[in-house]
N, C-alpha and C positions, 0 to 999 in steps of 0.2 A: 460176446465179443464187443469192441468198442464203439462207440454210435457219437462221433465226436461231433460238437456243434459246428456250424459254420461262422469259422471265423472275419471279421474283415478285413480288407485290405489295408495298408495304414493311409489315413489321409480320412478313411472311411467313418460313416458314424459307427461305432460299437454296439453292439447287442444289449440290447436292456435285459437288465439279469429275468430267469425263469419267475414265471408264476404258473397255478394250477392251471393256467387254458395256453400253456406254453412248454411245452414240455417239449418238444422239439429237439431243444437244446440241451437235454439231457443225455449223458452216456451213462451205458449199463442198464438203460432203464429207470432211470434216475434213484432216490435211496434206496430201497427197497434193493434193487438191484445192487446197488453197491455195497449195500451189508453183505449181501450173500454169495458177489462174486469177492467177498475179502475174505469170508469164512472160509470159500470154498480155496483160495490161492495159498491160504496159511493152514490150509488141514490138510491141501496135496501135499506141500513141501513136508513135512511132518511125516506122511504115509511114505513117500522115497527116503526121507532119511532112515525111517525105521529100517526099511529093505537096504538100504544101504550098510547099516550097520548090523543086521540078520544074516546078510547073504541069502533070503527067501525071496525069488523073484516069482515067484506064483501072483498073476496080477489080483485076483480073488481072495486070495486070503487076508483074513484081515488081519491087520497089526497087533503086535503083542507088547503094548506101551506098559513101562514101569510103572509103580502106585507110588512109588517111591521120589518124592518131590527132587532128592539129590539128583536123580538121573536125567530130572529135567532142567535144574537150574542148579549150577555148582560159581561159589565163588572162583574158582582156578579159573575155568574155563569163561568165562563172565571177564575178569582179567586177562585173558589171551585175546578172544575179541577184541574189547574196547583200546584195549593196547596196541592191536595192529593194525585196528583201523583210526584211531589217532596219528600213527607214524605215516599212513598215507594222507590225511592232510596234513601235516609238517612235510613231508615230502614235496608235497606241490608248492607250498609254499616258499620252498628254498629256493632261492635262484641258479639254480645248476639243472642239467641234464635236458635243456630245450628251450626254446626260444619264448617270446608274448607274442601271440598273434594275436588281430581282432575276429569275432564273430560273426556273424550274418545280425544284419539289424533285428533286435527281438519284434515281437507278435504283438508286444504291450503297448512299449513305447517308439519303438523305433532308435533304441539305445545302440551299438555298438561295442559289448563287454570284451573285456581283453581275459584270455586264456592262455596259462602257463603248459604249453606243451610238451612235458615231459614224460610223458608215459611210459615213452619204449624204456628211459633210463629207469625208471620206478619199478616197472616190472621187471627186468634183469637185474634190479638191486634184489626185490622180492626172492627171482630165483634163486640166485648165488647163495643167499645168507641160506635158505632154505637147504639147496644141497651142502654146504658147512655143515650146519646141521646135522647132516643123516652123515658127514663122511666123519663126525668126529665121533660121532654113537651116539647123539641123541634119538631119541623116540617118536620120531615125527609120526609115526603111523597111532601115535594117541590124537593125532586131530580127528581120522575118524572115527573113533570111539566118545569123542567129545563133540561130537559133529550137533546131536542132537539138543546138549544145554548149551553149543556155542548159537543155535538156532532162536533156542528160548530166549537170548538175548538180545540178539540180533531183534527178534519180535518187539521184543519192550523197549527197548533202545529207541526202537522208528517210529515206536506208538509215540512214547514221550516225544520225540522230535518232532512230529508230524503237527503234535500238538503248539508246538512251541513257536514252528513255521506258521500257525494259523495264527495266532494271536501277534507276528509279526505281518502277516500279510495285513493285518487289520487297521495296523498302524497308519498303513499307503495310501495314496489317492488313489479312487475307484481305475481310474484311468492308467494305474501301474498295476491292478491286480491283475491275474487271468480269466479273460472274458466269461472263462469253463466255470471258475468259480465267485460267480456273483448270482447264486441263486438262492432261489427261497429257504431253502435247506441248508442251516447250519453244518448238520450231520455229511452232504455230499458236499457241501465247498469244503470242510474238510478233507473228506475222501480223495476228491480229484485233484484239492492244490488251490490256494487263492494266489499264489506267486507263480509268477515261470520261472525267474532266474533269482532265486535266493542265496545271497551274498552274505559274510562279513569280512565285510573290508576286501581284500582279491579273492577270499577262499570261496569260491566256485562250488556248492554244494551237492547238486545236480548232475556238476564233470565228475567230482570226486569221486564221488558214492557209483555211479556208472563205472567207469573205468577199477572201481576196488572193487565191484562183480566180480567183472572177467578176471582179472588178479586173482581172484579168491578162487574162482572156478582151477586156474592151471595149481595154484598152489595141492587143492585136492590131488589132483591128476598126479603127481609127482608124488603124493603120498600110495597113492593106489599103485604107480607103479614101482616104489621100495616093498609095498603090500605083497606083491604080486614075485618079487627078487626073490624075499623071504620063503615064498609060501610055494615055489616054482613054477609058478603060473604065469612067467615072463616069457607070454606068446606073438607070434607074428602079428598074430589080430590084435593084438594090447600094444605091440610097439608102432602098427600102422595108424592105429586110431591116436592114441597119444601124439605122435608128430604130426599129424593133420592138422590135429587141434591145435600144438602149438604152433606150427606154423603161421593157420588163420588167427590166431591173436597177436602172434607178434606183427604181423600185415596189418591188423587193425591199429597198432599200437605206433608203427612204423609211418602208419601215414591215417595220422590222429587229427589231422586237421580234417579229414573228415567226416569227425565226429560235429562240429560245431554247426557241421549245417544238416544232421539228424534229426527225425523227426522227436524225438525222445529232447534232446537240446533245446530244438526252437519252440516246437507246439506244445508237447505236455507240462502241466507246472509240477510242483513238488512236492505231493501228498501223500495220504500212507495208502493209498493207490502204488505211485508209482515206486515209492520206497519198499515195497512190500516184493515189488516185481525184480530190484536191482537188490533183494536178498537172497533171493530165489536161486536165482544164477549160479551162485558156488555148490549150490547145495544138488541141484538137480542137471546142471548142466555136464556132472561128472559121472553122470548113471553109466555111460557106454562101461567105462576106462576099469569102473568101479566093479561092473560084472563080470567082464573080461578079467580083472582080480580074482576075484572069489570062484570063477566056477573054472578058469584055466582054459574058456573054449576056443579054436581059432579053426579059421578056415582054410581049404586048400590055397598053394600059395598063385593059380591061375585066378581063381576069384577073388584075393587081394590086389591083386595087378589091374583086373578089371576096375575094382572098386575105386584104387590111384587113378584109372583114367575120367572115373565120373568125377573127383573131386578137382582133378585138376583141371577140366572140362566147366568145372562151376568155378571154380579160380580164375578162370578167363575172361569168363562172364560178369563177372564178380567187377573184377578190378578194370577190366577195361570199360566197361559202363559206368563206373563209378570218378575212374578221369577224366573220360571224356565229358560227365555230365559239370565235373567241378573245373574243370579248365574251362569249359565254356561260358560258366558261372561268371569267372575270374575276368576273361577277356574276350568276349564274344567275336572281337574283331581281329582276333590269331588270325595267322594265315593259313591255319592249319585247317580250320572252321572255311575256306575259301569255296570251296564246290559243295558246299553243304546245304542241303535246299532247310531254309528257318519260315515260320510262321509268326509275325510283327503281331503286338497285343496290345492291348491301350493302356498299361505300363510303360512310362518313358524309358528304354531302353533294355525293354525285357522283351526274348522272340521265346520259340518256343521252338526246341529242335526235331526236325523230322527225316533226318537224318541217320547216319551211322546206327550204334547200337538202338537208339532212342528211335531209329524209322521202324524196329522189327516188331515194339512192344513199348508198351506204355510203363512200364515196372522189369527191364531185362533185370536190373542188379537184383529185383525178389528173386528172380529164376536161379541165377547163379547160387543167391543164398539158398534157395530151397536145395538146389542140386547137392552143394558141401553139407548142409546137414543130414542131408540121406545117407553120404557117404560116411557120417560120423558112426550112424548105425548099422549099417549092411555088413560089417565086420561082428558083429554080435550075433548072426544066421538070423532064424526065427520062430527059436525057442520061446521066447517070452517077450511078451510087447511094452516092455515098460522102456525099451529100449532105442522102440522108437516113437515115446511119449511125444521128445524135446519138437523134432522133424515135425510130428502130425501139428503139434500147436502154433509153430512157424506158418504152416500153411495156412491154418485157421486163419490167423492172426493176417497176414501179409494179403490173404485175400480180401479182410473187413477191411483193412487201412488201403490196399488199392481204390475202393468202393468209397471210401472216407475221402480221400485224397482226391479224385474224382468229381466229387461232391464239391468242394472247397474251389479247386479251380473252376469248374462253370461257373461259378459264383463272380470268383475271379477274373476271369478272362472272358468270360459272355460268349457269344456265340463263336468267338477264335476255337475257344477247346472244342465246339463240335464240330470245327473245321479240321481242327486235329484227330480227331478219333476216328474222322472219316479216312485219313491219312491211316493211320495209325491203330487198326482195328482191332490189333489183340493186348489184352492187359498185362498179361506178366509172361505167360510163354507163348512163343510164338508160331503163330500154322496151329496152335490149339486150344489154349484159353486168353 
């Protein structure tokens, strides 16, 4: 998991890049670690596509990859990718379907970048054309058959890119690159990003390629469930699981401004680290929908009912924590903010709230998300656990970055945050962790 450095404040001196009696500031474990967790992220994606397009959900068994180069890398399908994900930056680029807003001041500089927010329109362009598609008789369900040389390209695509981003970041003043990548190691400032916000000209690289995941992700989904029309395996559990999912994408998509103050946005930069991770998404985030396709299973329809209560239970949580924290963001002196007991920080005009959802837990909005990803899987029973790969890695993941984030702020805020945590003593759920 991640072991992000401490970054500083702005105003602050910057971290002089790693050396061997500094490692500190290294994540993954510095290279070494980060060869092996990139092996390891492009050889899982790879192992679920195989089962993906086998229908073998046996977590053990090993994959039965073709020798046959065609089946890993095809001009068609090398052509379908790069072509639909060109059309999503021309899409953001167009002036239609959402407004420019500004960003939270980046980590680097203290810039303020403007973002074309149109996502929700981009994805409901996505969808539409996609169901045209299958209503006119084309073949959509060759995208999962093609899943695995649209992958192989996907790969090389971001290798090249990732490349192309470093020898631009090289260009910039030390003081524009990302603090993560000014280390001794060519090989890991590649890996983790010597940029945070990699531009040309508006096109926003890092929104882009982010928000064309999750795209890609429902696109699958919509294929798995024509898969499934087809194949008669269009079950309660495949139709529940399906509109959760869309639902929380279009919520994400809906209210996309707050994406720009995500940790993925502000903190991380844009290496074939994190390019690796926003390819992943289409590919593995479809596991539920995908086996629910191919094996026809569903559940009694009292324990989908219960399952709708835990998601929409982390729905709650989810988004009411997530406005309350960016409204307060916005204008800490609402009235609405009025009986809300805040803790003052030696940030001019930054409190820290100890209040509302934010008094019950230091992370409520992980909670919420941890709850809707359980509920992605609890429709699939507990047959086979590859299904609830996505959920267990969430958890992993959300409890190093609470620990991360934690880190960061004492840094930050000096002994206020341990006036907070006194307040505020549980990290992401609450009465238990």
């Amino acid at each position: 998991m991640q072991r992000r450095p401490l970054r500083p404040h702005k105003g602050e001196q910057h971290l002089e890049p790693n050396t061997n009696d500094d490692k500190e500031y290294y994540q993954y474990g510095g290279p070494k670690g980060a060869f092996f967790t990139s092996v390891c992220f492009v050889g899982l994606t790879y192992i679920v596509v195989e089962k993906i397009q086998s229908g073998k959900w046996q977590l053990l068994r090993l994959p039965e990859f073709s020798g046959n180069i065609r089946d890993w890398l095809d001009p068609g399908a090398a052509a379908l990718f790069l072509g639909w994900l060109g059309a999503q930056f021309v899409l953001y680029l167009l002036p239609i379907g959402g407004p420019i807003e500004l960003g939270a001041p980046t980590k680097d500089n203290g810039r303020k970048l403007a973002y074309r927010l149109n996502g929700f329109f981009v994805f409901m362009l996505n969808m539409i054309c996609l169901s045209v598609f299958a209503y006119v008789g084309l073949r959509i369900t060759i995208l999962t058959q093609m899943a695995l040389q649209m992958l192989t390209t996907g790969i090389l695509t971001f290798f090249l890119l990732s490349i192309i981003l470093y020898i631009k970041a090289m260009t910039l003043r030390p003081r524009d690159r990302s603090p993560c990548g000014q280390t001794a190691s060519t090989y890991y400032n590649w890996f983790i990003g010597a940029e945070l916000h990699p531009r040309f000209g508006f096109l926003d690289l890092k929104m882009v390629l982010f928000r064309s995941g999750i795209i890609g992700w429902m696109i699958f989904n919509l294929v798995n469930i024509v898969d499934a029309s087809e194949a008669g395996h269009l079950t309660p559990s495949l139709l529940l699981v399906s509109g959760l999912q869309l639902v929380y994408v279009m919520d994400t998509f809906w209210f996309e401004a707050g994406m720009l103050v995500s940790r993925d946005i502000i903190h991380e930069a844009l290496g074939f680290n994190l390019l690796s991770l926003f390819l992943m998404i289409p590919f593995t985030f479809c596991v539920q929908t995908r086996y629910l396709a191919t094996t026809g299973f569903t559940l009694p329809w009292y324990c989908l009912i219960t399952i709708l209560g835990l998601n929409l239970t982390g729905y709650w949580i989810l988004r009411g924590s997530n406005s309350e924290k960016n409204n307060f963001r916005r204008n800490p002196k609402d009235p609405a903010f009025a009986n809300y007991q805040t803790l003052p920080t030696r940030i001019k005009g930054k409190s820290l709230l100890v209040s509302g959802w934010w008094g019950l837990s230091r992370h409520p909005n992980y909670f919420g998300d941890i709850l809707i990803s359980f509920s992605f899987a609890l429709p699939t029973g507990f047959g086979y656990f590859l299904p609830y790969l996505n959920p267990l890695f969430l958890v992993m993941m959300l409890v190093d970055r609470e620990r991360t984030d934690g880190a960061e702020c004492r840094q930050r805020y000096g002994d206020v945050w341990d006036k907070y945590c006194e307040k505020v003593k549980y990290r992401i759920i609450p009465y238990v962790y």
